[in-house]
Each structure stands twice: as C-alpha cells, then as structure tokens.
C-alpha positions as CSV (number, residue, x, y, z in Angstrom):
1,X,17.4,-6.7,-6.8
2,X,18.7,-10.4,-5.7
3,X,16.8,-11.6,-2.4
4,X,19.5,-11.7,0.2
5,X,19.3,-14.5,3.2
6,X,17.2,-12.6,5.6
7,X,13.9,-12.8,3.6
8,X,11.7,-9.6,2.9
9,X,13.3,-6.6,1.8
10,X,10.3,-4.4,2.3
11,X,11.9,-2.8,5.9
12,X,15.6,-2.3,3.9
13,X,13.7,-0.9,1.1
14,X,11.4,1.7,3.1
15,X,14.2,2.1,5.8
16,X,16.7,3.2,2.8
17,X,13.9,5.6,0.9
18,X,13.5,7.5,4.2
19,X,17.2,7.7,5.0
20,X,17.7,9.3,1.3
21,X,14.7,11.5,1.8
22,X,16.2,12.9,5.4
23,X,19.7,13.6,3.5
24,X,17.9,15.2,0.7
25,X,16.2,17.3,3.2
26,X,19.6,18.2,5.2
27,X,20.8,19.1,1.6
28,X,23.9,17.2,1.7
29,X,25.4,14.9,-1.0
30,X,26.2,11.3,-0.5
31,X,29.4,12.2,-0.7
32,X,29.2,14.9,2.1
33,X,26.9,12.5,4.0
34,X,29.4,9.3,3.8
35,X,32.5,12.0,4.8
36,X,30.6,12.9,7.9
37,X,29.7,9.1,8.9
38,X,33.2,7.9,7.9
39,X,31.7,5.5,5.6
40,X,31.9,4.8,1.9
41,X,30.1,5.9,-0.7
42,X,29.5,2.9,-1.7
43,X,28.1,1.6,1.6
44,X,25.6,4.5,1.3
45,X,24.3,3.8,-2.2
46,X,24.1,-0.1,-0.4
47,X,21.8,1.4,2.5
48,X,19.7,4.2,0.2
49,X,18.8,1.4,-2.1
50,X,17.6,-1.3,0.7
51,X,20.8,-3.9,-0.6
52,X,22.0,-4.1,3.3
53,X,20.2,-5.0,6.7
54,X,21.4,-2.3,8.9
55,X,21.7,-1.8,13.0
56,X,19.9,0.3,14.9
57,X,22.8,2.3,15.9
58,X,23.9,2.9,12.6
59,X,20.4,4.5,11.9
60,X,21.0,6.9,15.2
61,X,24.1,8.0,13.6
62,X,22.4,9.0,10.6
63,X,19.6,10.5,12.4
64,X,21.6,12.7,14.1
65,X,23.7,13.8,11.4
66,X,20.6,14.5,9.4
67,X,18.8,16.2,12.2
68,X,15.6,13.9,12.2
69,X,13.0,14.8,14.9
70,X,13.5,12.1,17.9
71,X,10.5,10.5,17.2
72,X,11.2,9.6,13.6
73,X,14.4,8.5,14.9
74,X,12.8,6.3,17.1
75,X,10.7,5.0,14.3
76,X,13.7,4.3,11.8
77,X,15.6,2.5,14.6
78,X,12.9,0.1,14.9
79,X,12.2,-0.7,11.7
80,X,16.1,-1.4,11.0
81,X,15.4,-4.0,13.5
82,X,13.2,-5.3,11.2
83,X,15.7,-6.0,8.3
84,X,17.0,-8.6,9.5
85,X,14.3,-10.8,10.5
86,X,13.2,-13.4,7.9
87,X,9.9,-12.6,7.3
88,X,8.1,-9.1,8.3
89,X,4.6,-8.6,10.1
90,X,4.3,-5.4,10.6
91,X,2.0,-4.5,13.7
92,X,0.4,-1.1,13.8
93,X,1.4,1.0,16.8
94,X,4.0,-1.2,18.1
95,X,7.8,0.8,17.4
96,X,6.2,2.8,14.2
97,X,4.3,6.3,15.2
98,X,1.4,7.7,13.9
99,X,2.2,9.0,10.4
100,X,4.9,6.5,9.3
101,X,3.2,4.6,7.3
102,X,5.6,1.6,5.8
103,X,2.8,0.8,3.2
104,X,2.3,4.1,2.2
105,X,5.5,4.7,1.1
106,X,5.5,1.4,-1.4
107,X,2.2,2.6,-2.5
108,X,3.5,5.9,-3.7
109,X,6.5,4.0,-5.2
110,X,4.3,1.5,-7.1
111,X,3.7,1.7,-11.3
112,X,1.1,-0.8,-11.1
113,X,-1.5,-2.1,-8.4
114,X,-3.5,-5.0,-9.2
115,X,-5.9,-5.4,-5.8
116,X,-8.4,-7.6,-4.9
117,X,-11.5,-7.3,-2.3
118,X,-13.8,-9.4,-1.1
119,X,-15.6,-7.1,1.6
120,X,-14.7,-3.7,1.9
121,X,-14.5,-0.8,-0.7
122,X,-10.2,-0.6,-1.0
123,X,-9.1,2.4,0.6
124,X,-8.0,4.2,-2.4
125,X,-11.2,4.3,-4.0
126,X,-13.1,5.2,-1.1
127,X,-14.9,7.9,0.1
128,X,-14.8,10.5,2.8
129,X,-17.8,8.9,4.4
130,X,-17.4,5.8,4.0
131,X,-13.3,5.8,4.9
132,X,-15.1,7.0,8.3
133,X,-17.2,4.0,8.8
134,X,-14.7,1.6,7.9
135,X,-12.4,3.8,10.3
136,X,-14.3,3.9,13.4
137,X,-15.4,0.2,13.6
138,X,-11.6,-0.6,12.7
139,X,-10.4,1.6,15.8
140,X,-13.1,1.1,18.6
141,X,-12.7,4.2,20.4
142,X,-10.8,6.2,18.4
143,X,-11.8,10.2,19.0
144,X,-13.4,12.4,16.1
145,X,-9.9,14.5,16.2
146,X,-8.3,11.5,15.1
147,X,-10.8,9.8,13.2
148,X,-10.8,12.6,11.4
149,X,-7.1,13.3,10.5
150,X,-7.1,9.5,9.1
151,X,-9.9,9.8,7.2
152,X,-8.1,13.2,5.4
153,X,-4.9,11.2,5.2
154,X,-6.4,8.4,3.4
155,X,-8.0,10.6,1.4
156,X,-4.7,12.1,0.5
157,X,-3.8,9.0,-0.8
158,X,-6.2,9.0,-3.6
159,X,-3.9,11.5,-5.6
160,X,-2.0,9.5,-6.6
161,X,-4.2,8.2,-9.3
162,X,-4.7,11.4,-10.8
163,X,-1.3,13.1,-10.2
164,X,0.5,14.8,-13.5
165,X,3.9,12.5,-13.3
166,X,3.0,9.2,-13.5
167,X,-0.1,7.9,-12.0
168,X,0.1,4.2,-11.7
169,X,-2.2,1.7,-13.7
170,X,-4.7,0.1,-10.8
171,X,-6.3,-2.4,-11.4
172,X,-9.5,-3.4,-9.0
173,X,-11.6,-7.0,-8.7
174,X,-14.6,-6.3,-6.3
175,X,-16.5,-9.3,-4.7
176,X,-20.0,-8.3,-5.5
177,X,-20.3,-8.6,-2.0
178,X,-18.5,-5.2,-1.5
179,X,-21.3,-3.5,-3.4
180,X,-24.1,-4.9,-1.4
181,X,-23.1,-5.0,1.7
182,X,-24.7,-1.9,3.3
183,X,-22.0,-0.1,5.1
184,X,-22.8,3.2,6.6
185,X,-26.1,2.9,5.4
186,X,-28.1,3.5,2.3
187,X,-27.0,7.6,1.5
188,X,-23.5,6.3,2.3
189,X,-23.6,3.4,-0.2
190,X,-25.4,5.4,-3.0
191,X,-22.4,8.1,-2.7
192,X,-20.1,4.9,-2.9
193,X,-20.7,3.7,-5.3
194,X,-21.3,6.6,-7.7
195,X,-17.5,7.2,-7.0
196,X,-17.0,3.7,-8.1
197,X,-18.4,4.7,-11.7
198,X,-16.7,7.8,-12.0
199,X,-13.5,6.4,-10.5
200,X,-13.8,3.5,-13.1
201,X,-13.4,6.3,-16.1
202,X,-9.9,7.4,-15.5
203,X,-7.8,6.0,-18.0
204,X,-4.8,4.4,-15.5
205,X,-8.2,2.7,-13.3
206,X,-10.1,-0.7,-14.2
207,X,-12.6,-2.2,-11.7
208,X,-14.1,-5.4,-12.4
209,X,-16.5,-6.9,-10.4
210,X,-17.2,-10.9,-9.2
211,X,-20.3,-11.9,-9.4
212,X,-21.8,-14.6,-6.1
213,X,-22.8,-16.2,-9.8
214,X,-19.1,-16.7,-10.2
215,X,-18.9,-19.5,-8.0
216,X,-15.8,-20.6,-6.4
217,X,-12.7,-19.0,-7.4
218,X,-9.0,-18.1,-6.1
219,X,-9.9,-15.3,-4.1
220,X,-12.5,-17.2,-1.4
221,X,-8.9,-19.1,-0.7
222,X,-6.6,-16.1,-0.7
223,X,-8.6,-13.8,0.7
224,X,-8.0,-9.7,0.0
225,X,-4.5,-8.8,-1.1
226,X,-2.6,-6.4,-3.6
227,X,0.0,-6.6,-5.4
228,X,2.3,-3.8,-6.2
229,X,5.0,-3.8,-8.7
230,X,7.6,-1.1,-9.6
231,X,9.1,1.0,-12.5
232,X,11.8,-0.5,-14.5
233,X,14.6,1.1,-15.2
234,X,16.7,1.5,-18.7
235,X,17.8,-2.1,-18.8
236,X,13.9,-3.1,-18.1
237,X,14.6,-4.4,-15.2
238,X,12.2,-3.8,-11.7
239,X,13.9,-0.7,-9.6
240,X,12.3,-3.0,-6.8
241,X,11.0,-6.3,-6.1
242,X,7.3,-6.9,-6.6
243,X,5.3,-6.6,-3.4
244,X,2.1,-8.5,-2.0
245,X,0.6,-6.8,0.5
246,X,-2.7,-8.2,3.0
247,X,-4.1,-6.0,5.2
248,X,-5.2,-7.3,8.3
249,X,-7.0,-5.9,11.6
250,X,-3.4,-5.8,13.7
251,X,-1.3,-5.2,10.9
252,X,-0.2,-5.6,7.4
253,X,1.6,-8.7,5.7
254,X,4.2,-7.9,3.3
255,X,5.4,-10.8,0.7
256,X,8.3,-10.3,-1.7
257,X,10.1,-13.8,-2.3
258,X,9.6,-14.5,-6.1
259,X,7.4,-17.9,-5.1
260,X,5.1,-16.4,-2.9
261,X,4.5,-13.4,-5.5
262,X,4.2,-15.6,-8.6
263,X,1.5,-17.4,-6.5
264,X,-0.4,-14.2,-5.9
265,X,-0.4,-13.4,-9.6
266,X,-1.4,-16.5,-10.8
267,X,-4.6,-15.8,-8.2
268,X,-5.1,-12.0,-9.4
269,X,-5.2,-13.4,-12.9
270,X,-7.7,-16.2,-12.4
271,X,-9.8,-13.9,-10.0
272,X,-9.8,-11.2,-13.2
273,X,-10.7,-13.7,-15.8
274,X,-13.6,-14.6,-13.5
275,X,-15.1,-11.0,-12.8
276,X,-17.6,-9.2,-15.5
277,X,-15.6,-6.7,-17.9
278,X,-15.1,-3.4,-17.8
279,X,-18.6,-2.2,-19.2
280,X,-20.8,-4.8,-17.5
281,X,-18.7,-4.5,-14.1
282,X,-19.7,-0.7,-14.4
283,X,-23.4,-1.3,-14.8
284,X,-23.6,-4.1,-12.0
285,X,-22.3,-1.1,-9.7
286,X,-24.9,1.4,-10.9
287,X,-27.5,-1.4,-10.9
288,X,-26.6,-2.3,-6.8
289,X,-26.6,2.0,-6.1
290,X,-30.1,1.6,-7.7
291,X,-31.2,-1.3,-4.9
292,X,-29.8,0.7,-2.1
293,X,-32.1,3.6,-3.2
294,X,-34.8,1.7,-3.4
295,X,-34.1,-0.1,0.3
C-alpha cells in the first residue's frame, strides 16, 4: 500500500475493515452495497481497503444503509475524522466507545508481533490476576463490573496465539525488570511467571529476556513498543503496511511511515541480540518465580 499525503493509514485501514465487516453482516455484496450508495464499485473496494480518507458523512450513509447501532455509528464517524489528519494519537474515551478497540483490530490482523517491555508483563501474555492489577491502578476508580469485563476481554485476546487458522509468530524481549518487579504481590508473581514458561513453549511464541547485566541498549531510549506486520499476499507483497504501536497511559501511538518503522526494527533487532536466548531466557524466569517464593 503506497503512503498517501495525509500520513498514518492506521484510521483508513480500521475505518475500512469495520465498514466491510458491517456489509458482511447486512449480507449484501459490494455491488448491492455501491447500488444503494450510488457509488462505484470501485470507490468501495478504495474505502474497504483503507486507500481513501473518507468524511464523516459518508460513513453515516453507510451506517444507515448497513443498519449499524447508533453508537457504533458515532464511533466510525469519528474515527473517519481521523483519516485525514497527518499523524494519529489516538486518545481513549474521547469519540471511540467502550469496546471499539482500534488496536485490537490490527492485532487480530497481524502475522507477526515482535514487542518489547521494559516494565510491565505485555497484555497478551498476562494473566487473569495480574491483567487486574495492572487494570485497576491504570483506571483509578474503575468499578469491579468493569474492571472485570476488561480483564475477560483482554483475556480474550490471548486466543489468538493458539487459534487453529493461523496464529501469528510473537516474538517477546522482557526487561528483567518485568520479572522482578513485584506486582500484585508474591502469589501473583509466582502465577506470572509460570505462564511465562509455559506460554514460552508454544511453537509461534519466543520470549527473551534482558538482563540489568545487559547494560545500555536501544530500548532504555525507545521505551516499550511493538511492532506488527501483516500477511503477504500471492505477489509477496504486505496486505498492509507494517505498524508500530506504543501504549501510553492516555492513549496509544500508532507509526506506519516506512522511516519511522525501519527505525523501530533496527531497535527490536539490537534489543533481541542483547537479551539471553530462548533456553537461558526461560530459566532466568523460573529462577526470579523462585525469589518471589522465597520473599
């Protein structure tokens, strides 16, 4: 996909996946769909595929023709606001509702994940108790009902690494920090990072770990980001741009402009040639669980 004028293409992208997956649902064809909107066919395969920026009216049209609850509608109107801004921070809670998750939608997307962390377990590879810690001091004071229904979403998530169609390849590089720092408390770390081992066993999932012995390297500059890269199709070329993605406490950056991703990869790669390997990452992590039960 060639990087038009207006930057990102993360909003056309997810904009255009959830415009196909509401015409899917109102089981009509493009074809039907462009007929109804008095547009081409063409111009809908332009939209579908995140080529275009589109205006917020256009998305209401859609909406209505597809018979989207007002709310999402509300949501998608937003976010095609978005497409044509030149660069994309994405603020939690500001025109996105609860359960439209931009990010989550790339992540499902994604062939490959390569992630780095310097503090925090990453969300896909937590679990249930800890996703509540991290939750709750994230949101001060969120109620259990909620708390609760975010924890089980991002649990939700973690199926992807073990679904039957094609679970993306993740690969993970842990600050040793992560595994020390006692979050939750000891029982919660010692269930953490017992998941870390067994997690580290599934054939599409590699976790390495930094070592503090390690030094300086490129992620104490970086900080924590991920990025997220897509399948090719038969020409072996990416169906979408590669994506970095940094998480932050109002909301998530999203980087697609070859420069800025190139940058990031040259950083993943020196960050993995840094960490332990596989086998002596793997006995770090059960060496640390062994600490915590001893504290």
């Amino acid at each position: 996909m060639v990087e038009g004028p207006t930057g990102s293409t993360v909003p056309r992208r997810q904009l255009g996946r959830n415009l196909r997956d509401l015409r899917n649902r109102a089981r009509l064809t493009v074809r039907a769909a462009a007929k109804k909107l008095e547009w081409s066919e063409a111009k809908m395969w332009r939209i579908e595929t995140g080529q275009t920026p589109l205006r917020s009216l256009d998305v209401q049209a859609m909406c209505l023709v597809y018979g989207a609850p007002t709310d999402l509608t509300e949501a998608l109107m937003g976010l095609a606001k978005e497409t044509k801004a030149r660069g994309w921070w994405h603020a939690y809670g500001d025109v996105i509702p609860e359960g439209f998750d931009v990010y989550v939608g790339l992540e499902e997307a994604a062939a490959n994940l390569s992630w780095y962390e310097s503090d925090v377990v990453p969300g896909l590879l937590q679990t249930e108790n800890y996703a509540r810690v991290i939750t709750r001091t994230h949101i001060q004071g969120i109620s259990d009902e909620d708390l609760e229904g975010r924890v089980h979403l991002r649990i939700e998530r973690q199926t992807l690494l073990t679904r039957v169609t094609d679970p993306p390849t993740l690969r993970v590089a842990l600050s040793e920090a992560v595994l020390r720092r006692p979050i939750g408390g000891r029982e919660v770390m010692i269930e953490q990072l017992a998941h870390l081992v067994y997690v580290s066993e599934l054939p599409n999932v590699t976790i390495r770990v930094v070592p503090f012995a390690a030094g300086t390297h490129a992620g104490v500059v970086t900080g924590p980001f991920e990025i997220l890269r897509f399948p090719v199709n038969g020409d072996g070329v990416d169906t979408e741009p590669p994506t970095v993605y940094a998480d932050g406490y109002t909301g998530g950056l999203y980087l697609d402009k070859p420069r800025e991703v190139e940058q990031y990869d040259a950083a993943f790669q020196g960050i993995w040639e840094t960490a332990l390997d596989d086998q002596a990452s793997r006995r770090l992590i059960s060496e640390v669980a062994g600490s915590h039960e001893q504290g």
